[in-house]
C-alpha positions in Angstrom: 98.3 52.0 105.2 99.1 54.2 102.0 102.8 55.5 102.1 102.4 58.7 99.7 101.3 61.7 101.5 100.1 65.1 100.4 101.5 68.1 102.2 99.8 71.7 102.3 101.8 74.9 102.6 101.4 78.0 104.8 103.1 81.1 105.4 103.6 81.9 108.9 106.2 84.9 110.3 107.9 84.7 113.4 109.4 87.2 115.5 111.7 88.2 118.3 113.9 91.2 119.9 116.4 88.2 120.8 117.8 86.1 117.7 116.8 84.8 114.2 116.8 81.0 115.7 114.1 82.4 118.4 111.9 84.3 115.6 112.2 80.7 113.9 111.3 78.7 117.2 108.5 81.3 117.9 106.9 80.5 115.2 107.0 76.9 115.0 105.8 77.0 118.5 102.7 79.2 117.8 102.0 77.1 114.7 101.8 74.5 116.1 99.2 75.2 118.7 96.6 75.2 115.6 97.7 72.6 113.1 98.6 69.2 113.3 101.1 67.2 111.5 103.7 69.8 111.1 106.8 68.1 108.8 109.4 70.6 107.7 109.8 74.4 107.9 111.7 76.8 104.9 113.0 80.2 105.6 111.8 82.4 102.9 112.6 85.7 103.9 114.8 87.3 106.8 114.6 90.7 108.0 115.3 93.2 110.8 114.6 96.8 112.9 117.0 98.8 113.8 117.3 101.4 116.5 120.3 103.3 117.3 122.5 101.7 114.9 121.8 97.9 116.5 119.2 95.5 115.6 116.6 96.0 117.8 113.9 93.1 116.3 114.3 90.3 113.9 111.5 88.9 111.8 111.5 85.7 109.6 109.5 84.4 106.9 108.7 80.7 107.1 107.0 78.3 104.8 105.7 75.5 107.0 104.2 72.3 105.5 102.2 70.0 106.8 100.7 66.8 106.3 96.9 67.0 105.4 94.5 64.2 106.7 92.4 61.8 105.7 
């Protein structure tokens, strides 16, 4: 077994009408229905929409890497 690993990157965004954390987990959780080995997770960018003078929808940015096979 060979302990280095190489990792690819991907930009993914996430979002959600309830909280930055869910845009994060939203993502993540999508993601990870179509790649495996998912490792670590960056936020690049954080946005938002607002209506009415409140945020009405948050979006986030994420750089996900993940371990590429063999």
């Amino acid at each position: 077994m060979q302990d280095d690993n190489v990792y690819r990157l991907m930009e993914i965004v996430g979002s959600s009408t309830t909280s930055i954390e869910d845009a994060i987990q939203t993502a993540i959780g999508r993601a990870n229905e179509s790649l495996r080995h998912i490792r670590w997770f960056q936020v690049v960018e954080t946005r938002g929409h607002v209506e009415d003078g409140r945020v009405a929808h948050y979006q986030v940015t994420l750089k996900v890497g993940f371990t590429v096979e063999d």
